[in-house]
C-alpha atoms as a printed R data frame, in Angstrom:
    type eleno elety resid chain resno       x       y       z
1   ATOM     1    CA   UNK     A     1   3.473  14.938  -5.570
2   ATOM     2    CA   UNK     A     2  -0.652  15.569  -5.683
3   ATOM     3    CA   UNK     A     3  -2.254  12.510  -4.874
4   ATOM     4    CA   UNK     A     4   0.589   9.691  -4.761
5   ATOM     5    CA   UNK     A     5   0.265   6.284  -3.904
6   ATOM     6    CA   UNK     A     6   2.345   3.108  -6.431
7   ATOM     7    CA   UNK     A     7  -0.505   0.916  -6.355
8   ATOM     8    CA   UNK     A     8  -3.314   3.659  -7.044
9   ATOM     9    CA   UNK     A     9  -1.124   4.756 -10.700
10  ATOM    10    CA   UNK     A    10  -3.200   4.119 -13.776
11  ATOM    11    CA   UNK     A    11  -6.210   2.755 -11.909
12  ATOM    12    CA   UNK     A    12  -8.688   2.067 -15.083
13  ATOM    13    CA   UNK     A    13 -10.465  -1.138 -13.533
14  ATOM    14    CA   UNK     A    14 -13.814  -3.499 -14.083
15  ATOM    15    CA   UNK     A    15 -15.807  -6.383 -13.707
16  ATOM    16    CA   UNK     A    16 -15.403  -9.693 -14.038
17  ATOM    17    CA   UNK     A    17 -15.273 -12.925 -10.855
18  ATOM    18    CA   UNK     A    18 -14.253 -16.120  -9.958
19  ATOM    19    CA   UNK     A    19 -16.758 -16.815  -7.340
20  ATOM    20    CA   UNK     A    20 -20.012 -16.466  -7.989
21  ATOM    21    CA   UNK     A    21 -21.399 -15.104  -4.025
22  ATOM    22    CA   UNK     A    22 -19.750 -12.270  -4.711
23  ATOM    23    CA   UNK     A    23 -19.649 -10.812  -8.002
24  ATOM    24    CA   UNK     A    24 -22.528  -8.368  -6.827
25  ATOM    25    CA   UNK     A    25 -21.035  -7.192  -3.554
26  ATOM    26    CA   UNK     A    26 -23.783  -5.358  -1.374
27  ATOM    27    CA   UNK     A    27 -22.499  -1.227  -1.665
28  ATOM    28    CA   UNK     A    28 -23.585   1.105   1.164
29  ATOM    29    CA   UNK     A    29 -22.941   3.865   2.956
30  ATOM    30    CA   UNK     A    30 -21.870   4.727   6.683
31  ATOM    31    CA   UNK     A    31 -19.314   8.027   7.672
32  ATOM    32    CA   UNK     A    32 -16.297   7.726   9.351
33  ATOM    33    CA   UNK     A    33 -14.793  10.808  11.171
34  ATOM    34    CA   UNK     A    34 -12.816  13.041   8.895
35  ATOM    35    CA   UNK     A    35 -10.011  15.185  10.686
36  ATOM    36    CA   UNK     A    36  -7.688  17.492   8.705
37  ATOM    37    CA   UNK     A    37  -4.013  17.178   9.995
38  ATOM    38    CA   UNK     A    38  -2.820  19.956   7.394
39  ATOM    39    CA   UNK     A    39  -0.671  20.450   4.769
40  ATOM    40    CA   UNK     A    40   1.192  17.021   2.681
41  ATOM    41    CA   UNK     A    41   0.321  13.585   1.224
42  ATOM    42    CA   UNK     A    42  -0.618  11.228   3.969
43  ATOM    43    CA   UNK     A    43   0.981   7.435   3.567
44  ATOM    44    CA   UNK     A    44   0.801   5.692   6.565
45  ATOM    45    CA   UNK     A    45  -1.281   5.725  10.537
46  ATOM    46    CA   UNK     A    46   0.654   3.718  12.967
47  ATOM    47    CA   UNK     A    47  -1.732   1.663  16.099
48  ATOM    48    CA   UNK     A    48  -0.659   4.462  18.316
49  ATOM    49    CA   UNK     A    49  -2.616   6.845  16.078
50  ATOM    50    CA   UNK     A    50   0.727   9.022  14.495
51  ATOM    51    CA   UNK     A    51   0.586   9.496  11.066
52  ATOM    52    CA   UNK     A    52   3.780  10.132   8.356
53  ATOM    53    CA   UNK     A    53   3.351  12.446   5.566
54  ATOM    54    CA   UNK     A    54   5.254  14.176   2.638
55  ATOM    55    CA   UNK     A    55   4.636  18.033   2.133
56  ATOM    56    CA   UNK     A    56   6.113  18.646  -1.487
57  ATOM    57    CA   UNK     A    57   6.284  22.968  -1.650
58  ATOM    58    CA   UNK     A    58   6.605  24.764   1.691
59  ATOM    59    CA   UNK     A    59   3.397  26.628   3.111
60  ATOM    60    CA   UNK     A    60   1.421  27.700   6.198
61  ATOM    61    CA   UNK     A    61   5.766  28.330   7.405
62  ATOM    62    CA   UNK     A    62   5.999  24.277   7.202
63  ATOM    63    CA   UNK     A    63   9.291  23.305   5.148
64  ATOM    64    CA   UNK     A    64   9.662  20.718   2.080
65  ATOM    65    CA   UNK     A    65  10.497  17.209   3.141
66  ATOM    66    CA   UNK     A    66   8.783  14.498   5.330
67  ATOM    67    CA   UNK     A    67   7.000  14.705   8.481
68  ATOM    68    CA   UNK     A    68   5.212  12.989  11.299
69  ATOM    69    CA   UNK     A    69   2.148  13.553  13.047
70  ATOM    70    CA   UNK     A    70   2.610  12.671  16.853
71  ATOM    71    CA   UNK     A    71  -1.055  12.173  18.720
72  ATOM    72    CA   UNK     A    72  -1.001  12.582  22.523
73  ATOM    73    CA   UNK     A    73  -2.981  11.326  25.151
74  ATOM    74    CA   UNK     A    74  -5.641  13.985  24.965
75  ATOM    75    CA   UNK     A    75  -5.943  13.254  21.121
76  ATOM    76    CA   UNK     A    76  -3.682  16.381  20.129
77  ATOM    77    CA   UNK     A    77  -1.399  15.568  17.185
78  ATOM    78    CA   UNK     A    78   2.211  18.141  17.397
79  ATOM    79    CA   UNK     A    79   3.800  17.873  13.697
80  ATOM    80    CA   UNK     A    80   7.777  16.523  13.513
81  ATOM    81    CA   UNK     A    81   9.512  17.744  10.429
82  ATOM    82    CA   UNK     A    82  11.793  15.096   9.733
83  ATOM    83    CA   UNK     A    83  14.753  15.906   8.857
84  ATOM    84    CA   UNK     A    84  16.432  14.016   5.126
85  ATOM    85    CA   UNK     A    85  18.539  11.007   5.520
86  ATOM    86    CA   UNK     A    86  21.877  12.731   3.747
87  ATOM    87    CA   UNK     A    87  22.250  16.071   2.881
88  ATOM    88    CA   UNK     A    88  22.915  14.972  -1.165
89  ATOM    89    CA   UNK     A    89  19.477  13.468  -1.046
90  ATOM    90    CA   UNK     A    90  16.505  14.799  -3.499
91  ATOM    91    CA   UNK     A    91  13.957  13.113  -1.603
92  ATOM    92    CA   UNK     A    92  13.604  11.417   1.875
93  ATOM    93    CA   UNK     A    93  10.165   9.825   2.568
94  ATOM    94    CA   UNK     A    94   8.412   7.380   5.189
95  ATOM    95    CA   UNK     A    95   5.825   5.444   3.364
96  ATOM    96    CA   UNK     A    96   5.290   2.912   5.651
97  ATOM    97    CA   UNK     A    97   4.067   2.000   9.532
98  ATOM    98    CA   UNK     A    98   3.164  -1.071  11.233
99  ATOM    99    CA   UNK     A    99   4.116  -2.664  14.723
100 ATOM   100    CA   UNK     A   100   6.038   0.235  15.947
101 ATOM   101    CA   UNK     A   101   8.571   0.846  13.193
102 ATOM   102    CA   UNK     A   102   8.829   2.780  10.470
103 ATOM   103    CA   UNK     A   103  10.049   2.561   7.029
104 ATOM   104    CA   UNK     A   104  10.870   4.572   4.003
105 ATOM   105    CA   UNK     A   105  13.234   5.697   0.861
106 ATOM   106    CA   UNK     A   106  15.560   7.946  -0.161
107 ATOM   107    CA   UNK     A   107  16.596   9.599  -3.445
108 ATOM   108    CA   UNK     A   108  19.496  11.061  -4.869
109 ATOM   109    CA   UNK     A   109  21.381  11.816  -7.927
110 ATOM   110    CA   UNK     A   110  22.176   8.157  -8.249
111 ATOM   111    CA   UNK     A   111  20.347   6.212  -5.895
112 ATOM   112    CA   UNK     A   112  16.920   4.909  -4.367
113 ATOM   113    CA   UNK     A   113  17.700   3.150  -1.285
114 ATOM   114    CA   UNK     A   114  15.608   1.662   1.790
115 ATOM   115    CA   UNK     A   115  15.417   2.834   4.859
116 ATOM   116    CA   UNK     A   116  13.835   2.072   8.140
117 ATOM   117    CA   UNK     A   117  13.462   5.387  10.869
118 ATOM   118    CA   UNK     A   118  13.739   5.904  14.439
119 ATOM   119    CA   UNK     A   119  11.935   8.995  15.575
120 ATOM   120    CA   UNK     A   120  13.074   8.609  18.930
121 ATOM   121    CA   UNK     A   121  16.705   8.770  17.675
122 ATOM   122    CA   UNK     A   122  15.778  11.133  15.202
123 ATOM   123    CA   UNK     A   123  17.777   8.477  12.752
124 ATOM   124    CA   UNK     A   124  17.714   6.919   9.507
125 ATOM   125    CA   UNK     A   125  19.392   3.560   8.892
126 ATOM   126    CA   UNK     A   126  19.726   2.159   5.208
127 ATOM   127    CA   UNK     A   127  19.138  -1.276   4.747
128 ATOM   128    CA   UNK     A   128  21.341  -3.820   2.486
129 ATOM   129    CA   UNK     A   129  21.194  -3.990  -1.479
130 ATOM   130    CA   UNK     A   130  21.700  -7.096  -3.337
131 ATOM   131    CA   UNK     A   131  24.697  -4.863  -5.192
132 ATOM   132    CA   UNK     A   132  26.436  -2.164  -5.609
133 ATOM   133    CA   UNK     A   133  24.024   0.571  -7.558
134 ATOM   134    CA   UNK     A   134  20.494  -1.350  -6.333
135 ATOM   135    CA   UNK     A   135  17.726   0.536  -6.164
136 ATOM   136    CA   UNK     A   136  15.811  -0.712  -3.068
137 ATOM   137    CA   UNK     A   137  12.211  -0.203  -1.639
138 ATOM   138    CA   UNK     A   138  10.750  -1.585   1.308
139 ATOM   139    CA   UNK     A   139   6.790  -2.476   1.395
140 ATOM   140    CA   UNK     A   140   6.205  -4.616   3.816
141 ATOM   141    CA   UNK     A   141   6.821  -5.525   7.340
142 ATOM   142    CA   UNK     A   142   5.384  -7.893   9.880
143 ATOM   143    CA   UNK     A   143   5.857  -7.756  13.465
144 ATOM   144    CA   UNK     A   144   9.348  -9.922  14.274
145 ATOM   145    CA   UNK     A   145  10.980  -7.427  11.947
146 ATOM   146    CA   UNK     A   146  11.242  -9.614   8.472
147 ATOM   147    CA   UNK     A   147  10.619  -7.071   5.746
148 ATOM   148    CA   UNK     A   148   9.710  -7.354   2.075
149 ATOM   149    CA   UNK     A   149  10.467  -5.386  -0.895
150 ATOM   150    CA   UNK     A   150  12.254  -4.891  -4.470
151 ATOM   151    CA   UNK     A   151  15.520  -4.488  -5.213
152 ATOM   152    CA   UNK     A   152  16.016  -3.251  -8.968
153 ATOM   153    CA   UNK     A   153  18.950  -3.931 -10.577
154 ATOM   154    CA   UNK     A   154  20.017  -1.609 -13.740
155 ATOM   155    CA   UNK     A   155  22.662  -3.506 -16.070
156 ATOM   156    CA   UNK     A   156  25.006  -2.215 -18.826
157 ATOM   157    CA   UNK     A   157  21.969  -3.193 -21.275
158 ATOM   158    CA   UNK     A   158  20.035  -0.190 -19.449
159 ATOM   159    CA   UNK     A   159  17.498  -2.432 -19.158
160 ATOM   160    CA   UNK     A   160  16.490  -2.725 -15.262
161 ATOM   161    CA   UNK     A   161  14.313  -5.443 -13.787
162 ATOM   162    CA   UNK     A   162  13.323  -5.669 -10.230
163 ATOM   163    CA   UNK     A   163  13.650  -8.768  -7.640
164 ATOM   164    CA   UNK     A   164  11.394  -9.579  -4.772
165 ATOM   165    CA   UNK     A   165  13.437  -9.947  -1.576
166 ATOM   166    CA   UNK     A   166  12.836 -10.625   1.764
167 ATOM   167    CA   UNK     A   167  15.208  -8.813   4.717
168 ATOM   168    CA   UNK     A   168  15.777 -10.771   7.902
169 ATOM   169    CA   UNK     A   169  15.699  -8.844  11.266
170 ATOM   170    CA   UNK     A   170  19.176  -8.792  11.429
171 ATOM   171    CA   UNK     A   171  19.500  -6.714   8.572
172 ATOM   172    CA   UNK     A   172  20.518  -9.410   5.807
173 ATOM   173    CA   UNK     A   173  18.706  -9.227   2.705
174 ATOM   174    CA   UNK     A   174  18.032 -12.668   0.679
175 ATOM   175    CA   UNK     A   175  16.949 -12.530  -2.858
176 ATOM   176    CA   UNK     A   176  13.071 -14.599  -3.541
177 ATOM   177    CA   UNK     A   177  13.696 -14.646  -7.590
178 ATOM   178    CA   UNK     A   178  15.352 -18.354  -7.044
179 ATOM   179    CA   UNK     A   179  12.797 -19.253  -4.114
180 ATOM   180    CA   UNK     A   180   9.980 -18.791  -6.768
181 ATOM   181    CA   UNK     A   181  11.532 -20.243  -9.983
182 ATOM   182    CA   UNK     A   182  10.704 -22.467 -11.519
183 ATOM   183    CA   UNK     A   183   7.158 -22.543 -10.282
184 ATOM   184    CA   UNK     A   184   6.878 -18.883 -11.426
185 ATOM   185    CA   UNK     A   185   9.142 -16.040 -12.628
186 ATOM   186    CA   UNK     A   186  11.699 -15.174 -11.056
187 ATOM   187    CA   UNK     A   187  11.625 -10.997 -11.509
188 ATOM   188    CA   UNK     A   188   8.815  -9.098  -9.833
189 ATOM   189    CA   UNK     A   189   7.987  -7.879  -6.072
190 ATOM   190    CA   UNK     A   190   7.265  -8.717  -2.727
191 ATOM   191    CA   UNK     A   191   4.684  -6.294  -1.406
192 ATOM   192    CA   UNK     A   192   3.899  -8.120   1.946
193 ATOM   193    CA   UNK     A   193   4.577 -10.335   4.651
194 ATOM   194    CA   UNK     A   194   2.598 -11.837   7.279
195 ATOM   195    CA   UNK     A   195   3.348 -13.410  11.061
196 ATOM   196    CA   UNK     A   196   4.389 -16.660   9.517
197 ATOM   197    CA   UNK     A   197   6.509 -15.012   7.015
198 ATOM   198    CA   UNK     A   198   3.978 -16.032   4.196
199 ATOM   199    CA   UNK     A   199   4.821 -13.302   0.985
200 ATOM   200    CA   UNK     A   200   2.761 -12.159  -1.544
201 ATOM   201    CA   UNK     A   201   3.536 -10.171  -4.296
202 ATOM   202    CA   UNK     A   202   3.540 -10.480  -8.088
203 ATOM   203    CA   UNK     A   203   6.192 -11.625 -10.494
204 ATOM   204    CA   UNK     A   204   7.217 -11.745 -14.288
205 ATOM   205    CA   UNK     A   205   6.261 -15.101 -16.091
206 ATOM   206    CA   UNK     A   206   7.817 -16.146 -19.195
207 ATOM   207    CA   UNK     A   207   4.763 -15.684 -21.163
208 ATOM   208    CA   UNK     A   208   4.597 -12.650 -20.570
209 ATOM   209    CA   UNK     A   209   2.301 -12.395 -18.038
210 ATOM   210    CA   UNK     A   210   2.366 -10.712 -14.284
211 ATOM   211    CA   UNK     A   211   0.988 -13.415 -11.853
212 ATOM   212    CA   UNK     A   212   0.138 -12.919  -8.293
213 ATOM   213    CA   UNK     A   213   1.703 -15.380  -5.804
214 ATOM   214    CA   UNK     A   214   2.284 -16.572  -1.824
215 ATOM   215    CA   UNK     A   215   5.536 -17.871  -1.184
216 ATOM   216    CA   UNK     A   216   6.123 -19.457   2.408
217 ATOM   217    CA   UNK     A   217   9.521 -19.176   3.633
218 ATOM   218    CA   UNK     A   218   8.882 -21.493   6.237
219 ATOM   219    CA   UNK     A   219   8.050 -24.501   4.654
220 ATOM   220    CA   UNK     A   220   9.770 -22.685   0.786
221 ATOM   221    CA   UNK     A   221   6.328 -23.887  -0.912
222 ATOM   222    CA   UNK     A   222   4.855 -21.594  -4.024
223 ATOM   223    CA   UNK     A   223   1.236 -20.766  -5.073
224 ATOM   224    CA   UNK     A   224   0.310 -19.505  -8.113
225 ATOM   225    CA   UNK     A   225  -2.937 -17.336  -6.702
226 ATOM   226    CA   UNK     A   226  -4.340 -17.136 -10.182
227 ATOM   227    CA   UNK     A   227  -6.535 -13.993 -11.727
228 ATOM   228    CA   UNK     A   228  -9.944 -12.814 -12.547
229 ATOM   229    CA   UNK     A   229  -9.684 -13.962 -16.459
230 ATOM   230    CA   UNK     A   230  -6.800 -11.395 -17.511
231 ATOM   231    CA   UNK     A   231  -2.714 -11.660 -17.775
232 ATOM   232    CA   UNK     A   232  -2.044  -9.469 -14.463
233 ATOM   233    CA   UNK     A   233  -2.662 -10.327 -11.108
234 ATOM   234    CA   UNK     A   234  -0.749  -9.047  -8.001
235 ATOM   235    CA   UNK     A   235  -1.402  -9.736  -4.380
236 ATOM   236    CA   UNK     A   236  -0.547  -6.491  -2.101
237 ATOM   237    CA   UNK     A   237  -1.516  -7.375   1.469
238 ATOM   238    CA   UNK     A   238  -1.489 -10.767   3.663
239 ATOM   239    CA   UNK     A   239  -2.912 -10.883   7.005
240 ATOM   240    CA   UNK     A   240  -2.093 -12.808  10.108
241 ATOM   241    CA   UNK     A   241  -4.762 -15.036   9.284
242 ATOM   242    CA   UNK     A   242  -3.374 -15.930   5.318
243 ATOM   243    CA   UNK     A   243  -5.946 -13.350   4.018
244 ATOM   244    CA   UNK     A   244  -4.581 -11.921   0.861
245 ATOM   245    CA   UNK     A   245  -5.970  -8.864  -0.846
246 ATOM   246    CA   UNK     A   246  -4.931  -7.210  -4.123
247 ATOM   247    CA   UNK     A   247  -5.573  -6.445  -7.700
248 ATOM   248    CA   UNK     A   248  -6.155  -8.214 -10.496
249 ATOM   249    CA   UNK     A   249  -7.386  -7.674 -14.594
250 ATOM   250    CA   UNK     A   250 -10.146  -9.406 -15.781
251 ATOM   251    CA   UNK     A   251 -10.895 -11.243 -18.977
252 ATOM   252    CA   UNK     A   252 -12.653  -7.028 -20.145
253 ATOM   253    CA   UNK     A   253  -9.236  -6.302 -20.259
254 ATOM   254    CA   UNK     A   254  -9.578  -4.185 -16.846
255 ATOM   255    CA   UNK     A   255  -9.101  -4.866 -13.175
256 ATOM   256    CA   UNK     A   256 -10.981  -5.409 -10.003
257 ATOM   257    CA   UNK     A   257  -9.435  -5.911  -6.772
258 ATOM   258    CA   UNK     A   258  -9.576  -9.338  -5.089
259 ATOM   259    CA   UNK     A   259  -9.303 -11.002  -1.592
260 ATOM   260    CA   UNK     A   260  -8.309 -14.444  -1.763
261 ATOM   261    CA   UNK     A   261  -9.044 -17.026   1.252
262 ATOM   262    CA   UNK     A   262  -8.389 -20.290  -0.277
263 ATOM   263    CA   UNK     A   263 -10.424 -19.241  -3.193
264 ATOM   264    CA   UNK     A   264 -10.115 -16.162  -5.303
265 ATOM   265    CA   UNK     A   265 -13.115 -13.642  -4.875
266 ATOM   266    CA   UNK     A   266 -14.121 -10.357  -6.889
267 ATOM   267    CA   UNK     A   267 -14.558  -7.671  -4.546
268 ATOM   268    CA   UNK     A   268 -16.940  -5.939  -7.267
269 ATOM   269    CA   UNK     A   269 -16.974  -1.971  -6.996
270 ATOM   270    CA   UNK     A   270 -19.024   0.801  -5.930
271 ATOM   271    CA   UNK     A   271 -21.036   0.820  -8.867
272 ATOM   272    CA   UNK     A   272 -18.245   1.825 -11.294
273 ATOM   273    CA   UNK     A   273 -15.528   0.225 -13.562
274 ATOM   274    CA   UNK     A   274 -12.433  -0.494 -11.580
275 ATOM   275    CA   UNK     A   275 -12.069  -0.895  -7.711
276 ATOM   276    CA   UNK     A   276  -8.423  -2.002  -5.938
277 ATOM   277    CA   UNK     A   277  -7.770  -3.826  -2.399
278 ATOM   278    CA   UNK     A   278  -4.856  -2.165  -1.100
279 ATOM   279    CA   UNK     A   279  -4.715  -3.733   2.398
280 ATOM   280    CA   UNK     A   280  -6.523  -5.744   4.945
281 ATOM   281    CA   UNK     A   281  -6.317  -6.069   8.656
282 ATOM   282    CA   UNK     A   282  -6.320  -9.048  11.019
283 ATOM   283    CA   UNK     A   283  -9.908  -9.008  11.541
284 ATOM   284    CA   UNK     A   284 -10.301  -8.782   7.650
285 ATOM   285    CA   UNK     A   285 -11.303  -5.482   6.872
286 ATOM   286    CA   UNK     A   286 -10.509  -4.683   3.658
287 ATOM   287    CA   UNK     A   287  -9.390  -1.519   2.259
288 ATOM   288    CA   UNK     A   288  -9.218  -0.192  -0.966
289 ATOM   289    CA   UNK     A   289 -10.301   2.046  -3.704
290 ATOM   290    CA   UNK     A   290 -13.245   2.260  -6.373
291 ATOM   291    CA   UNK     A   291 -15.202   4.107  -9.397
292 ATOM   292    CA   UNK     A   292 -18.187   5.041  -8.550
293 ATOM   293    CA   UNK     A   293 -21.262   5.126 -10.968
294 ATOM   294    CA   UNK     A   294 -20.618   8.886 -11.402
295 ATOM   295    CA   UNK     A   295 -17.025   7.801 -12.624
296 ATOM   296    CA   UNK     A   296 -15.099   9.566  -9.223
297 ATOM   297    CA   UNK     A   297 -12.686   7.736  -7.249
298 ATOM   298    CA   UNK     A   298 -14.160   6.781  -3.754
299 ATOM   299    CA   UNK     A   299 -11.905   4.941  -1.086
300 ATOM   300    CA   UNK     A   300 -13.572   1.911   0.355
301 ATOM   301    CA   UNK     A   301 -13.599  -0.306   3.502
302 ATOM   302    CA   UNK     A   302 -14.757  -4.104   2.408
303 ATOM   303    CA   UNK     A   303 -16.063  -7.069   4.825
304 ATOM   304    CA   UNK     A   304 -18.138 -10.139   4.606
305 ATOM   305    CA   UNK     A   305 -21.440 -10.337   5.600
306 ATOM   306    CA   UNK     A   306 -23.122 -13.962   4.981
307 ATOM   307    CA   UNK     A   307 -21.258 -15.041   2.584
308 ATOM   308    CA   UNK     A   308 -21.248 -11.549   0.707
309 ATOM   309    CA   UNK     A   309 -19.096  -8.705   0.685
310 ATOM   310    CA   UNK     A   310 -20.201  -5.668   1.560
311 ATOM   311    CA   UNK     A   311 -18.631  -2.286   0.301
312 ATOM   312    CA   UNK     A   312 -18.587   0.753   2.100
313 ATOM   313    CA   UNK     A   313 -17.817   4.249   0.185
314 ATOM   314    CA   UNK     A   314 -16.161   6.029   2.945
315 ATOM   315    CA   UNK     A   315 -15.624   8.713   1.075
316 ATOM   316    CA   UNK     A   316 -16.402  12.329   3.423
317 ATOM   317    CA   UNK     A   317 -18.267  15.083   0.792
318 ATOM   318    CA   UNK     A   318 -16.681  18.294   3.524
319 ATOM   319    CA   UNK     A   319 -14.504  18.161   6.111
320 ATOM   320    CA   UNK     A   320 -14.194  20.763   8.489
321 ATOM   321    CA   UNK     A   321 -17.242  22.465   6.331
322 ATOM   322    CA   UNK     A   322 -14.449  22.441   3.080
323 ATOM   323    CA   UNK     A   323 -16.204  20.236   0.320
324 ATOM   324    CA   UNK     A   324 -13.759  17.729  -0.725
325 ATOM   325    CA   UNK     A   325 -12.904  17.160  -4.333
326 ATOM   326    CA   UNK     A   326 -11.010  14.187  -4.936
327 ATOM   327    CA   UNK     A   327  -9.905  11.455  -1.744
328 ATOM   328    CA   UNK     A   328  -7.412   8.731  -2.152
329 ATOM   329    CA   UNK     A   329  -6.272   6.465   0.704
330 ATOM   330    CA   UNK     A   330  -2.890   4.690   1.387
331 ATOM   331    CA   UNK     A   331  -2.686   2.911   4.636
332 ATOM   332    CA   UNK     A   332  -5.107   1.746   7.902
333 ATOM   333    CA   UNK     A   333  -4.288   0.558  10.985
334 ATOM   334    CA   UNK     A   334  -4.878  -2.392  13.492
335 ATOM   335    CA   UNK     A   335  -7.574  -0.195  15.425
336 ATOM   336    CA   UNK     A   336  -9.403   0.390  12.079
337 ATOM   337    CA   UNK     A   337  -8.087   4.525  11.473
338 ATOM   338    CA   UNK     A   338  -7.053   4.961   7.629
339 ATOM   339    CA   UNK     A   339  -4.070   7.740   6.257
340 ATOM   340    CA   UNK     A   340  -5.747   9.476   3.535
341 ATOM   341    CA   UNK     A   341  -4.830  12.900   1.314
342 ATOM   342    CA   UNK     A   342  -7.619  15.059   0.106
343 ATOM   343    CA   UNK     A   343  -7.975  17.581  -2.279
344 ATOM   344    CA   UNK     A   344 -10.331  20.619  -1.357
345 ATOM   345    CA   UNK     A   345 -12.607  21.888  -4.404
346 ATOM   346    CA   UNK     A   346 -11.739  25.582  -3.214
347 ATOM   347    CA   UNK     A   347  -7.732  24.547  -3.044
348 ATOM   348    CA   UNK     A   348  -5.170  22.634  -5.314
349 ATOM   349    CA   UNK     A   349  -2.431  21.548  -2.302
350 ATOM   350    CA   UNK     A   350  -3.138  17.594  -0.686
351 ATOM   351    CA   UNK     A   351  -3.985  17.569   2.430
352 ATOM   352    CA   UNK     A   352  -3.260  14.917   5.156
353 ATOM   353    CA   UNK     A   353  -6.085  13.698   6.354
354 ATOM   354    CA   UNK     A   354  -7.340  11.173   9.413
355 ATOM   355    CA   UNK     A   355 -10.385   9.086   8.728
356 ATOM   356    CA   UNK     A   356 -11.645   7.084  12.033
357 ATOM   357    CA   UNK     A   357 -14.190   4.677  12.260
358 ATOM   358    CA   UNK     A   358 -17.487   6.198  14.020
């Protein structure tokens, strides 16, 4: 499980924009404070500071499975093995924490289903399917408890296809292909959801193409967000504030991540190919991931500044006097602290990692 994170697979990304500010983003340099939490793949830092995490082969005496990182009021973080949802299940995993709740997925022989967790309760609770057989993933979550996701049907043609849907704080789940259609596809994702239950996510067209889009389930209008010149675009964060950020391929053939405001803007990269917007916060702090010149990965934290956005390669070269070797980042928080997992150039295993503002 070295290094994984859905929206960072096959990252081979460049240049290309829609707005002409900020094609040449300003790139610099500033250190956040990198703290090792140990063993596993970090996915997600909750506003209380805990972190959840995945170790995938048992060392240091820590088992297999997932895990959470509980901070105390002196800063101290005690580690909660987390124990799988069913006993038949290959894989149990939180990916996922915002406003106090977490979410994840389990795996078995024959099924991927959602599931939110209570770590007060100690208890997993599996969330609805459009059918019988569904595979279903939560990614997103605002803070009245509306969720957003995929549900992917797999039919006697053996040919699956996925649906955006949208689960109601009851626990219903509604499906978003119709919502969408015939404005846009009606197969896809739904990868986020904001205050005002605005979605994004990206769905199939009949061309052919993959097209970005906000759906508001409020008022049930559609946007088309558009791309930077290419056939894929998908949106993977909204905001509070309708700030969308994601990833989209250019007219090179390769992709740049985007943040779209009312008008769709290349983020540029830290001097490389490709770059990625994974997620924003409420005061628009972007974060994502980039090539550098050098060719390495480097995670980034993105803002404007005067009309420009400015880049900032986050990326630690040691923690805890350890030179790191590669660092890829899945998940920030309200207050600005980012889940991260690092690889050590003197040792193959991820490591969960903390990175905090300074």
């Amino acid at each position: 499980m070295t290094m994984l994170r859905h929206a960072l697979i096959g990252l081979v990304i460049a240049a290309a924009g829609c707005k002409s500010a900020s094609e040449t983003p300003v790139v610099v340099r500033t250190s956040f404070v990198a703290r090792d939490l140990g063993p596993g793949t970090c996915f997600a830092v909750a506003e209380n500071g805990s972190v959840a995490g995945y170790l995938a082969a048992a060392q240091d005496g820590l088992p297999v499975g997932p895990f959470l990182l509980v901070q105390d009021a002196g800063g101290s973080y005690t580690r909660h093995n987390v124990a799988k949802r069913a006993a038949d299940d290959q894989l149990s995993i939180l990916n996922l924490a915002r406003f106090g709740r977490w979410v994840g997925f389990s795996n078995g022989p024959d099924h991927t289903e959602a599931t939110t967790y209570d770590p007060a309760h100690e208890q997993w609770t599996t969330v609805a399917a459009l059918g019988p057989g569904d595979r279903t993933n939560v990614i997103g979550l605002n803070a009245d408890g509306w969720m957003v996701g995929v549900d992917r049907t797999f039919p006697d043609d053996g040919v699956p296809y996925g649906r955006p849907v949208l689960w109601t704080p009851a626990g219903a789940i509604r499906d978003l292909g119709p919502k969408l259609m015939p404005a846009l596809g009606g197969t896809g994702v739904a990868n986020a959801i904001n205050g005002d239950r605005q979605i994004v996510g990206g769905v199939d067209m009949p061309d052919g193409q993959f097209h970005a889009y906000r759906y508001d389930d409020a008022s049930g209008k559609v946007s088309d967000l558009g791309s930077l010149g290419g056939s894929y675009a998908e949106a993977l964060d909204i905001n509070d504030k309708g700030i969308i950020v994601g990833k989209s391929e250019t007219a090179a053939q390769l992709f740049h991540g985007f943040v779209f405001d009312g008008t769709l803007q290349d983020l540029g990269t830290l001097g490389g190919d490709s770059s990625l917007a994974l997620r924003v916060t409420n005061d628009g702090t972007v974060l994502g991931m980039s090539q550098t010149a050098e060719g390495a990965l480097h995670p980034f934290v993105a803002n404007q500044v005067s009309g420009h956005w400015q880049l900032t390669d986050i990326a630690p070269a040691q923690i805890d006097g350890r030179a790191v070797s590669t660092i890829q980042v899945s998940g920030i928080s309200q207050r600005g602290q980012i889940a991260a997992t690092a690889v050590y150039q003197d040792g193959p295993e991820d490591r969960c990692v903390l990175l905090s503002p300074n």
